[in-house]
N, C-alpha and C positions, 0 to 999 in steps of 0.2 A: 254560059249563064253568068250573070251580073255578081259577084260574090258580095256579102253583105258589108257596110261602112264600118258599123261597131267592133271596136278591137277582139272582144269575148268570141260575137259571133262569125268575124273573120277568122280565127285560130278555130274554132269548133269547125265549121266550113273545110277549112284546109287539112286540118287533122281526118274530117270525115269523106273525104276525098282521095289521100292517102292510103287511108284502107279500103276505100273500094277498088284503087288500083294495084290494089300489091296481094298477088296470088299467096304469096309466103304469109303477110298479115292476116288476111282472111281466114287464111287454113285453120290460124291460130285462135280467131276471137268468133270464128261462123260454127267451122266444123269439128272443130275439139270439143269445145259443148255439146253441142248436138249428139255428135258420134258416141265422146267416150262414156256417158251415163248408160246408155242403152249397152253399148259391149260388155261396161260391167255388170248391168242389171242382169243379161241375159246368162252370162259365165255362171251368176251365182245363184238365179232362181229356181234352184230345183231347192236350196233351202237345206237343206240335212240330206244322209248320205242314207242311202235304202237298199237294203236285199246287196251288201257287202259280198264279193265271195272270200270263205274261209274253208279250209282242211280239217279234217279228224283225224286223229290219231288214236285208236281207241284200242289200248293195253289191254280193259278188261272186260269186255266182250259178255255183260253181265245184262237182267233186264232195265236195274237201273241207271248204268251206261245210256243202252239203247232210247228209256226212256229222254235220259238229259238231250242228249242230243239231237231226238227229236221236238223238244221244247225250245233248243237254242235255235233249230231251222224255222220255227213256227212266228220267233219272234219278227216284226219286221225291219231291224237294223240288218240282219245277215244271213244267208243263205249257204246251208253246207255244199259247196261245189265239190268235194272230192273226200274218200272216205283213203286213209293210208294207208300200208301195214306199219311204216315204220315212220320215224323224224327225218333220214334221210330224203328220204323221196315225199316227205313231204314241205321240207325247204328248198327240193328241186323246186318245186311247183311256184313257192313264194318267189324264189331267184329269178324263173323265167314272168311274173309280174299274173303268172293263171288265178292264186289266191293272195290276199295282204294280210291273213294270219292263220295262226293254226292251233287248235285245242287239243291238249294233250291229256285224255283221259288213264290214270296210273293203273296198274294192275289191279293193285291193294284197292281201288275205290269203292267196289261193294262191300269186301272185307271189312274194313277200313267201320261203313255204315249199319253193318249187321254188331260190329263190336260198341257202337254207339262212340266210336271213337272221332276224333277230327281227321277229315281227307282233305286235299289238295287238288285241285285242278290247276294243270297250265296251260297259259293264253300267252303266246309268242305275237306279235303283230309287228305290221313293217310301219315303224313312225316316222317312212319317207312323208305322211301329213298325220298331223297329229287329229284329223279328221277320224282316219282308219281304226287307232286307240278308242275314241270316243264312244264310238258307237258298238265295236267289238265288247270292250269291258262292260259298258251298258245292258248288254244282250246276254250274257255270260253269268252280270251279276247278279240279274233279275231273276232269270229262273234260279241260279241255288238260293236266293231267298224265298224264292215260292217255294221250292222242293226242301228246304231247312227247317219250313213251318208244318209242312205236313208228315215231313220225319215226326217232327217233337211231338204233336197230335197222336199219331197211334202209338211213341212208345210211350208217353207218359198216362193215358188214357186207354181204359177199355172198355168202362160199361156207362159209354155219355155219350147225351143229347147233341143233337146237332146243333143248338144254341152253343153251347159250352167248347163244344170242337172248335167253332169259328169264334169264341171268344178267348181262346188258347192260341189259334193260329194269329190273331191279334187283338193283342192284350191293348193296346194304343192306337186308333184308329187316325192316320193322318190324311190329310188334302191337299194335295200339289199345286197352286196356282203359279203358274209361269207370267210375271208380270212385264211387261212391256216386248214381248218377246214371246209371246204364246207360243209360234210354233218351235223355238229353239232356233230358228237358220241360222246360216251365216250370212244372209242378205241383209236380213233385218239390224243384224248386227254393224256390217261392214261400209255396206252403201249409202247411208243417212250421211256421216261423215265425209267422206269418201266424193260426195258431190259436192259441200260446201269448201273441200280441197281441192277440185277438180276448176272451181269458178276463179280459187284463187291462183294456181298453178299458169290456167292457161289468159288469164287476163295481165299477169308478167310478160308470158311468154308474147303475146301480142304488143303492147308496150315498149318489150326491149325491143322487139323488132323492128319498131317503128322507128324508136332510138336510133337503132344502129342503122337505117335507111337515110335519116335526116347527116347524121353524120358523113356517110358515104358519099351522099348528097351537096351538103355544106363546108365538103374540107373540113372536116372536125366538129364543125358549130351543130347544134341542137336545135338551132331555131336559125331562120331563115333573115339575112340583115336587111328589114322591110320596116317602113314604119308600123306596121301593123304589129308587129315583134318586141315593143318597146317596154310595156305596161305587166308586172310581173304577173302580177293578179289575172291580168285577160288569158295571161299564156297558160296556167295555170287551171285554172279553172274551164278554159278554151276546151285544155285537148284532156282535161281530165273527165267533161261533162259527156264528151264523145264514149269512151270506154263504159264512163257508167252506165248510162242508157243503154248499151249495148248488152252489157255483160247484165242490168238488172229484167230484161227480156230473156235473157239464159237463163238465171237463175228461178224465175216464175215456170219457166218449159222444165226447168229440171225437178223442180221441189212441189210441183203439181200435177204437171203431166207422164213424167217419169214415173213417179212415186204411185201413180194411181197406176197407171198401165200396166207394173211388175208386183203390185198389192205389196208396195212398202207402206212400214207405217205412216199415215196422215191424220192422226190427229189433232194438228195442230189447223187454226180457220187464216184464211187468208189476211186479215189484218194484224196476226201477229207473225204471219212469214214475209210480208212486206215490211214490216215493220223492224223485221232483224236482217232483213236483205239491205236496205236503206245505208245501214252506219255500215254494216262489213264491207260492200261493196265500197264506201267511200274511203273507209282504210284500205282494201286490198287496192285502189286505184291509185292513191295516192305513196303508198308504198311500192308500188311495183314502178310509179314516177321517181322516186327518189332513185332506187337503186337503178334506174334503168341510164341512171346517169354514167355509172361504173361501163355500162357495154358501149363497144367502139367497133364493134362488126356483129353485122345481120345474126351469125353464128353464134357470138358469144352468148346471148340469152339464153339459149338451150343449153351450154355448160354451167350457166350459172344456177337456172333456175330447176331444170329437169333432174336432177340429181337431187333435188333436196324434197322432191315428193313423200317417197318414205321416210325418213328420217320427223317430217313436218306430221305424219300422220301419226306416227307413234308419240310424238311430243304433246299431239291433242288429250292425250291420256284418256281415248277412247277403244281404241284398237288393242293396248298396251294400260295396266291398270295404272291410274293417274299415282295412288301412294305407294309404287315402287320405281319410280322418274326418281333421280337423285335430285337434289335442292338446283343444285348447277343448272343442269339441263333442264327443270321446271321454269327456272326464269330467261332463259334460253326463249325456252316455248308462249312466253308471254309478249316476247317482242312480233310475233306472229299472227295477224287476224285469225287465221286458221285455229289457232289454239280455242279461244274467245268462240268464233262463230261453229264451231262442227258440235262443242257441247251446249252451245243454248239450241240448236239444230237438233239434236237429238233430244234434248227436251221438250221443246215445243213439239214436233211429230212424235217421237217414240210416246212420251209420258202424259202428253196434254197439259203440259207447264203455259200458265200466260207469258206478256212480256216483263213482265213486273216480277215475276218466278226466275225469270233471267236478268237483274235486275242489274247484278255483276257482272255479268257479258256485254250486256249493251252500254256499260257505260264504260267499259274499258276497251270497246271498238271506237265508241264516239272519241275516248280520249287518245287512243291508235293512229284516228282520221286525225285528228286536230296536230297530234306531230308530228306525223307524216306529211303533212301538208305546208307545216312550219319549214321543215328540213325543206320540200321538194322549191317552195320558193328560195329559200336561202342560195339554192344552187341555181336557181334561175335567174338569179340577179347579176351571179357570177356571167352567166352563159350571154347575158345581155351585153352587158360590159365589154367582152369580147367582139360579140356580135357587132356593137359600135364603135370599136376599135378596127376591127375589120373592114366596117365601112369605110373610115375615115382611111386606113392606109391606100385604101383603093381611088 
């Protein structure tokens, strides 16, 4: 097929050529999008963790024993899988992975309540995931609150209404709303992010690869010594329009079609998720051109870029609370589209922010793209210079 005259659309052309032949490219900018939102959505959609198993150990073998711990099995974080006589044998059970905690009701605990005194329970839990914690102490602390109010009710009270009982059991009536986050998950929580690092991570990794192909390719050069090759701006803009379009097709499949398939939050409307896909992608494009200039083999982009996944995601100060990042590492995290796009990303969907609400995100990607892009020529000009150097020795 006739390749096109104009310099822009000759380098877009050949860039987009490139990655249809190259198995390793593809993998990176087809099927890592594709693949890994769905892997994570599915790992983490069960959302909160249900019917836990946990041990008893129950010292005091009283009715209100009996009754707690049929309260704590009722509740739906955890399910009593095993009744003890001892802690021995009931941290065999934790060791071999049977239950991930255990409730140690004391002797003294009815004593203890008949004296109107203060009692103890203990909650051992394995916080191999601080998941297990969560929902254990959750389950644990809810009924002695329920069971602490209907103590106080019969002892301080004899000859009262049932109005008065429930207005003793609470004296303060509160209302729990869970705002952007209803059900509590960890999906909601994790994956909103977690894709807008996923777009940037594997649109690197595609780039460098290409990089390091052209190289391999070129005897060192980056661009190909052709007159088509000459014009900073076409090169630029060429093989950078190629990834965008590419990777702004991902990110519509991931922050619509994902998001809806695995019922993450979507409340943000399409013109303001194009509208912040637009600048990030053209910083994460032209940032992953810049640095892709450092890689000098196919390989190196995955040492460079794949290791810096975690690290980038906790710098978002979404994952990790943004006001305990030390100052360092906050600005660290600002050289990073990923920073900028995963929280106006979680505002726009989680909270129903406009783009104007992200007013500070989008305009510190648009000024991300605009240096990124400054750098990524500046190096291109270098690469040129060579390239006609090259020519000419030949």
């Amino acid at each position: 097929m006739k390749k096109p005259m104009f310099p822009i659309l000759h380098v877009w052309w050949d860039e987009l050529c490139e990655i249809v032949k190259d198995e390793g490219i593809l993998i990176f900018v087809i099927l890592l999008p594709l693949a890994y939102p769905l892997l994570y959505a599915m790992i983490y959609n069960t959302e909160t963790q249900r019917q836990l198993p946990i041990c008893v150990v129950d010292d005091c073998m009283s009715d209100r024993s009996r009754e707690f711990i049929r309260r704590v099995d009722a509740t739906p974080e955890v399910k009593i899988a095993a009744s003890c006589v001892s802690m021995d044998e009931a941290q065999e059970l934790m060791r071999r992975r049977d239950v991930f905690g255990i409730m140690r009701i004391p002797r003294e605990f009815d004593l203890h309540l008949w004296r109107g005194e203060q009692t103890v329970i203990g909650l051992y839990s394995d916080l191999t995931s601080m998941l297990y914690y969560k929902v254990e102490y959750l389950a644990v602390i809810n009924v002695a609150q329920e069971m602490n109010r209907n103590i106080k009710v019969k002892e301080r009270q004899t000859n009262t209404t049932a109005r008065e009982e429930d207005v003793a059991r609470w004296p303060i009536r509160f209302e729990e709303v869970k705002m952007y986050n209803s059900a509590g998950g960890f999906a909601a929580f994790l994956i909103p992010p977690v894709l807008m690092l996923i777009l940037q991570q594997a649109l690197c990794l595609g780039v460098g690869m290409s990089m390091g192909r052209s190289r391999e390719r070129f005897r060192g050069l980056v661009i190909p010594p052709t007159k088509h090759y000459k014009n900073t701006l076409a090169i630029v803009l060429g093989k950078g329009l190629v990834h965008f379009l590419i990777f702004l097709l991902m990110g519509l499949y991931m922050t619509l079609c994902v998001t809806r398939w695995f019922g993450l939050p979507q409340l943000g409307h399409l013109s303001e998720i194009f509208g912040l896909l637009v600048p990030y992608l053209a910083a994460c494009t032209f940032m992953a051109m810049f640095w892709s200039h450092f890689i000098f083999r196919r390989e190196d982009c995955i040492l460079l870029f794949v290791f810096m996944s975690i690290p980038l995601l906790f710098l978002t100060g979404v994952s990790w609370p943004g006001a305990s990042i030390p100052p360092l590492w906050k600005a660290v995290g600002t050289v990073f589209p990923s920073t900028w796009g995963s929280n106006a990303y979680v505002r726009i969907q989680g909270m129903g922010a406009s783009l104007g609400d992200c007013y500070q995100e989008i305009k510190m990607l648009w000024i991300l793209a605009g240096i990124y892009f400054l750098l990524t020529c500046f190096l291109y000009m270098f690469e040129i210079r060579k390239s006609v150097g090259r020519s000419l020795l030949n």
